[in-house]
C-alpha positions in Angstrom: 123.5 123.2 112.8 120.9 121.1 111.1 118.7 118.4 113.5 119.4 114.8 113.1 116.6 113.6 114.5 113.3 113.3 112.5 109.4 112.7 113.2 108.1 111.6 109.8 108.8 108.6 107.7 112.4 108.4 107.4 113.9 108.0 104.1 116.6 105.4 103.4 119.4 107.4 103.4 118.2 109.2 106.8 118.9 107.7 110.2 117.5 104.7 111.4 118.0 103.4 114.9 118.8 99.5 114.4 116.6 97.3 113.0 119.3 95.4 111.2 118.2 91.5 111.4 114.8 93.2 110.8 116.2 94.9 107.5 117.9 91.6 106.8 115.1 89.5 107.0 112.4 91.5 105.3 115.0 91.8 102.5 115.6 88.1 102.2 111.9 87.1 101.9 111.2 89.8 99.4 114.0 88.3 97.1 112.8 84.7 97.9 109.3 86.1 96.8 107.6 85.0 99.9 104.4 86.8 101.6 105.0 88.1 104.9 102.5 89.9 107.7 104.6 93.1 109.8 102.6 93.9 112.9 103.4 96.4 116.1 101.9 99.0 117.4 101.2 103.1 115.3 104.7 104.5 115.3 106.9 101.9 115.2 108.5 102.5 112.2 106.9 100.0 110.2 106.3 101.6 106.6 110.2 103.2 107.4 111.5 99.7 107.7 109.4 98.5 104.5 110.4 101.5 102.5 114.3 100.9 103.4 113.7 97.3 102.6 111.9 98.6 99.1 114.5 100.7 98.5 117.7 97.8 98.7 115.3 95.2 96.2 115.1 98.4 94.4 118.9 98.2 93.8 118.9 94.7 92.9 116.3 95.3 89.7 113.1 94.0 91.7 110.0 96.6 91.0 108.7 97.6 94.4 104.9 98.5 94.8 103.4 100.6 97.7 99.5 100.6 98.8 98.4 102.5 101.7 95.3 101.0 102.5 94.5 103.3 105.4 90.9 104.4 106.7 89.7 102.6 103.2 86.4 103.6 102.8 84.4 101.4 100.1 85.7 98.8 97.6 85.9 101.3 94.9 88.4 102.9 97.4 90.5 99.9 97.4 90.2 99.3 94.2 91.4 103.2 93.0 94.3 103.0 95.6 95.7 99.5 94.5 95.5 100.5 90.5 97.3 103.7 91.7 100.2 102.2 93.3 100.6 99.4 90.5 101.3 102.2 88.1 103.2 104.4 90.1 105.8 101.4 91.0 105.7 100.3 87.6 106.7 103.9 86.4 109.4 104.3 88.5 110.9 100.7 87.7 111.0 102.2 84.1 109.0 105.2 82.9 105.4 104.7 81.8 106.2 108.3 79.7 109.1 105.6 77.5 109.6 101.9 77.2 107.3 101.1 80.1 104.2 102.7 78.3 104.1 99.2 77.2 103.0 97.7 80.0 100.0 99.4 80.2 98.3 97.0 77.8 98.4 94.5 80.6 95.8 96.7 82.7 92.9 97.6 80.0 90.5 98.7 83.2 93.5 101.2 84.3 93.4 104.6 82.6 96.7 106.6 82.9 96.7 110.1 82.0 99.5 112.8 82.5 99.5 116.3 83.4 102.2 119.0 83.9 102.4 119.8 87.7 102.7 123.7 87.4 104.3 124.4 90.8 107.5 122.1 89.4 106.9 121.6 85.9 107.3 117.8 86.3 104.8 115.0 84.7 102.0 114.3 87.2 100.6 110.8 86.9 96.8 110.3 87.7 95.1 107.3 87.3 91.0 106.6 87.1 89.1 103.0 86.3 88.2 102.7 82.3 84.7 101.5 83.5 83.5 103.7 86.7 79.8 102.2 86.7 81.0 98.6 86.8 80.3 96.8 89.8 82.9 97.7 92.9 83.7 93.6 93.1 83.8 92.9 89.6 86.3 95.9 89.0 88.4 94.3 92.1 88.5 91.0 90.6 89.4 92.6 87.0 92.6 94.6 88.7 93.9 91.3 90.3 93.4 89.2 87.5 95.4 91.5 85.1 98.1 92.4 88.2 98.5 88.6 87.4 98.5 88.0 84.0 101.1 90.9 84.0 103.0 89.1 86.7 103.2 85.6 84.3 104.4 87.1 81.4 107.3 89.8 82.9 110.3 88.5 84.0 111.4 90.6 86.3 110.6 90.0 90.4 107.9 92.2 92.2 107.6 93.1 96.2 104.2 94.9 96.7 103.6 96.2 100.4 99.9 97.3 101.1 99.8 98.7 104.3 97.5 99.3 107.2 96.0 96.4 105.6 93.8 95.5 108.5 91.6 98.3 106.9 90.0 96.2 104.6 87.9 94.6 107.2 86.2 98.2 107.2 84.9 98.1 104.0 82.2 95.9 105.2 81.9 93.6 102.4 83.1 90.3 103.4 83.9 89.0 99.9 86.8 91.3 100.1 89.2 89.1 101.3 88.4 85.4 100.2 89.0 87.4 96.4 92.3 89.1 97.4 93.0 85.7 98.7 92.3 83.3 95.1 94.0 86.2 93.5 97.3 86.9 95.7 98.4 83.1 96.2 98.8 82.8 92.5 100.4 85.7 92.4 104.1 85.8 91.0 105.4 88.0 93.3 106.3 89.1 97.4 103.5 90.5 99.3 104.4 92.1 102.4 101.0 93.2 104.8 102.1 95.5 107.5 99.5 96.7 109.9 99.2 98.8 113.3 95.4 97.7 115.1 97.2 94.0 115.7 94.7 92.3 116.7 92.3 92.6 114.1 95.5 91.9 111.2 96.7 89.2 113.5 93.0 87.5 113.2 92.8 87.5 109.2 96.1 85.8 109.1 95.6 83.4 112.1 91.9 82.4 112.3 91.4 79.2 110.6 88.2 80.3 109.4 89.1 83.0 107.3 90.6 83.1 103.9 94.2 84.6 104.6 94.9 81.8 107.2 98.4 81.1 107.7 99.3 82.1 104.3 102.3 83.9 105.4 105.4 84.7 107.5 104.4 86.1 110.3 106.6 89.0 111.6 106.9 91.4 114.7 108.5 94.3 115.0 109.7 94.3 119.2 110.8 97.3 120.9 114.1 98.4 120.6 117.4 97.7 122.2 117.6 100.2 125.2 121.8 99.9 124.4 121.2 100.5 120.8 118.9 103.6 121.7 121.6 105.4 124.1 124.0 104.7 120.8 121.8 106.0 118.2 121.0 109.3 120.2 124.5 109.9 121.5 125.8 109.6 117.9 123.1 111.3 115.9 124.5 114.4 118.6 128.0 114.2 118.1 128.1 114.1 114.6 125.4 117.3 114.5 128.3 118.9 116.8 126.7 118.5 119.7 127.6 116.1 123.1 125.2 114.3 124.7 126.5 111.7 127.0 125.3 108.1 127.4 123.7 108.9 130.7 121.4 111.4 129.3 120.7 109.5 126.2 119.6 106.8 128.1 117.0 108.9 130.4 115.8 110.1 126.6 115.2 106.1 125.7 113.8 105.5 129.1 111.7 108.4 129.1 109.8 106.5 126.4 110.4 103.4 126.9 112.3 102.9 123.1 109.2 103.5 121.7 110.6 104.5 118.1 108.9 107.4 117.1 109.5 109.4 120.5 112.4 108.4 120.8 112.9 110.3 117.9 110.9 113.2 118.9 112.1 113.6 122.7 115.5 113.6 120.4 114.5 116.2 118.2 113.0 118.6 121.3 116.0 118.0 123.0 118.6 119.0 120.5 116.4 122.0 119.6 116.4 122.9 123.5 120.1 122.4 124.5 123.3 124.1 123.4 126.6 123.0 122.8 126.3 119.8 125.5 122.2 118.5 126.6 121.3 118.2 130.0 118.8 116.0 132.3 116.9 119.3 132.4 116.6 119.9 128.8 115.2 116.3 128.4 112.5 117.1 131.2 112.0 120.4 129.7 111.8 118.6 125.6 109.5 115.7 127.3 106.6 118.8 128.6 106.9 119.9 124.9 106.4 117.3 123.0 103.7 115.8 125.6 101.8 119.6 124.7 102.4 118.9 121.4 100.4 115.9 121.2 98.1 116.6 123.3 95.8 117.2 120.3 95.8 113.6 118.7 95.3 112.2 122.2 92.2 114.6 122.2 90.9 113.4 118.6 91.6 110.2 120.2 89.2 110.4 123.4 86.7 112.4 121.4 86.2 109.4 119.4 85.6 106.5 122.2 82.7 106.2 124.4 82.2 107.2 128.0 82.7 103.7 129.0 85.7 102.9 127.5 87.1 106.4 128.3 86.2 105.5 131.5 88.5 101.6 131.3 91.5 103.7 129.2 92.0 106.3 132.7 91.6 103.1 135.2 94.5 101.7 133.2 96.5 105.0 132.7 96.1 105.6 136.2 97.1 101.8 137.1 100.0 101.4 134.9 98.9 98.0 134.2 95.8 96.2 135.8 94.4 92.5 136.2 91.1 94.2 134.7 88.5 91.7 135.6 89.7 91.7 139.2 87.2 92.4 142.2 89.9 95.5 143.2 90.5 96.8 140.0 86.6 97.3 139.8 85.4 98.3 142.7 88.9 100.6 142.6 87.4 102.3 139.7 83.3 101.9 140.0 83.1 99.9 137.1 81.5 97.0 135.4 82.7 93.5 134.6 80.3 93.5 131.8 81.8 97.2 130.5 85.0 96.5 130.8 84.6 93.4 128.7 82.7 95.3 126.1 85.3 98.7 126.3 88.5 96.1 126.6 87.7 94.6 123.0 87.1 97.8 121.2 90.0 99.7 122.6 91.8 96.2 122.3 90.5 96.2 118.3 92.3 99.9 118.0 95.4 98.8 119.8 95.1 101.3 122.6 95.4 98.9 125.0 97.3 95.2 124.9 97.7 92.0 127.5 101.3 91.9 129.1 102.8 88.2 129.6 101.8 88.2 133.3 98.4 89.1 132.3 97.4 92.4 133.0 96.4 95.1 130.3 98.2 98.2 129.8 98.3 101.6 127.5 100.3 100.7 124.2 101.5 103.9 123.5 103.5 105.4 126.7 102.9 108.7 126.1 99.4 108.4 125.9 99.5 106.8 129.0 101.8 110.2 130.8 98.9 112.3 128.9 96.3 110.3 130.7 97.5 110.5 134.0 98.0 114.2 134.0 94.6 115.4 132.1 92.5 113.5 134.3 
């Protein structure tokens, strides 16, 4: 029998534990045309939710555009990968290789050339910039002028979602954004800016002094129902052939605290363990797995952090959650107030670590966090 549960980016017609009023929503404002900012933490099924959402405006005629904007590296990265998706959504709204080869006229700086794919034998779309020795800006400036001179004289609606859009801020060149911002809020069309490192998105869209402020919907994506969760697993079972009662689906969500994407992996491991009806112990036995398993990113992870703020992440891990300025806390863990204000913004900045209500810091990701605990 084949596994219900999956680890990647779902498709739309794949499973997708709730999310409805989300789906609703998102939906809504990219009919309405209106820009809006998704934020939560890696692995919350963000770019699922947006391609679902894609997918339904799809259906009602709107062309859908898809950036991934993440780890950009220079302008002229930014500047490839936008141009890239602009085509590919426009070719797929109506084929570039018919009656959309007409639209191509619109993007003179765009060159589109096709090749035959010789593992499937299906048109391969590559795209490169007319003029590759023009300056990075200028060429940025060139793409969003003719994305909106192509946007006045189509009538058809657009939703473009660039995500990890935070990224930009990498690039290093700070005229990036106060151009993407002339450009986009004359724009005839629905952005949507999803992005993972919250804090640093959160601060181009909030911070009065920078271009983006307040110029759209602001949207989080909160963890998920725990009731919803024990649903979603026990049904995803059952209709695979399997049982799994609402008891042990719940020490599944728990497990993880309905973090999405474990909550799909424990799943997964635990389906792959069991046999005809899972257990308590096959969860435990699933949970060691997959906590091997990703040992490996949380490695890549620590590798690329200093000593310091190593140092902050295990006082937290070993905490739970911790009042980190506190006289205990430091003296608990032979640290610094002035380290742990410099570690707490950067692992803050890569949303390893977040402020609770009651104002302590924990680990975002809680299996991280179990990782932490037992390697140090």
């Amino acid at each position: 029998m084949r596994n219900p549960f999956h680890t990647d980016i779902l498709e739309p017609d794949q499973p997708f534990c709730n999310r409805v009023n989300e789906l609703r929503e998102l939906t809504s404002h990219g009919r309405n045309g209106m820009n809006v900012v998704l934020f939560a933490p890696r692995r919350y099924g963000k770019t699922s939710l947006v391609k679902r959402v894609q997918h339904r405006l799809r259906t009602e005629n709107i062309c859908v555009i898809y950036a991934q904007f993440m780890r950009l590296v220079s302008v002229e990265d930014l500047v490839h990968r936008f141009a890239k998706a602009i085509i590919n959504g426009l070719h797929e709204y109506e084929s570039i290789l018919d009656k959309g080869k007409r639209w191509l006229t619109h993007f003179p700086s765009i060159q589109t050339t096709f090749t035959i794919d010789p593992a499937t034998g299906m048109p391969s779309l590559d795209v490169q910039m007319t003029q590759r020795q023009v300056n990075p800006m200028v060429a940025l400036e060139n793409i969003m002028e003719e994305v909106g001179r192509f946007l006045e004289k189509e009538d058809f609606q657009v939703c473009i979602a660039l995500d990890e859009f935070q990224d930009i801020v990498d690039i290093k060149e700070p005229r990036v954004e106060a151009l993407l911002r002339e450009h986009i809020q004359r724009h005839k069309a629905s952005y949507i800016f999803l992005g993972s490192r919250r804090r640093v998105l959160l601060d181009i869209f909030n911070n009065r002094g920078r271009p983006f402020y307040q110029s759209a919907i602001m949207m989080e994506l909160a963890t998920l129902p725990h009731e919803e969760c024990v649903e979603f697993i026990s049904s995803q079972f059952a209709q695979a052939g399997k049982k799994c009662s609402a008891e042990v689906a719940g020490e599944i969500a728990l497990k993880v605290e309905q973090y999405p994407y474990y909550l799909q992996a424990l799943a997964y491991r635990t389906f792959e363990i069991c046999d005809t009806e899972c257990m308590g112990t096959d969860v435990a036995k699933a949970y060691e797995t997959m906590l091997e398993n990703e040992r490996y990113g949380y490695q890549g992870i620590i590798q690329g952090i200093s000593t310091g703020q190593l140092k902050l992440l295990r006082a937290i891990a070993t905490e739970g959650e911790a009042p980190l300025t506190s006289n205990s806390f430091l003296q608990s863990h032979n640290l610094s107030l002035g380290g742990v204000q410099s570690a707490r913004k950067f692992l803050s900045e890569q949303d390893l670590i977040e402020k609770k209500e009651n104002g302590h810091w924990g680990i975002v990701d809680p299996v991280f966090r179990a990782w932490l605990q037992q390697a140090f």
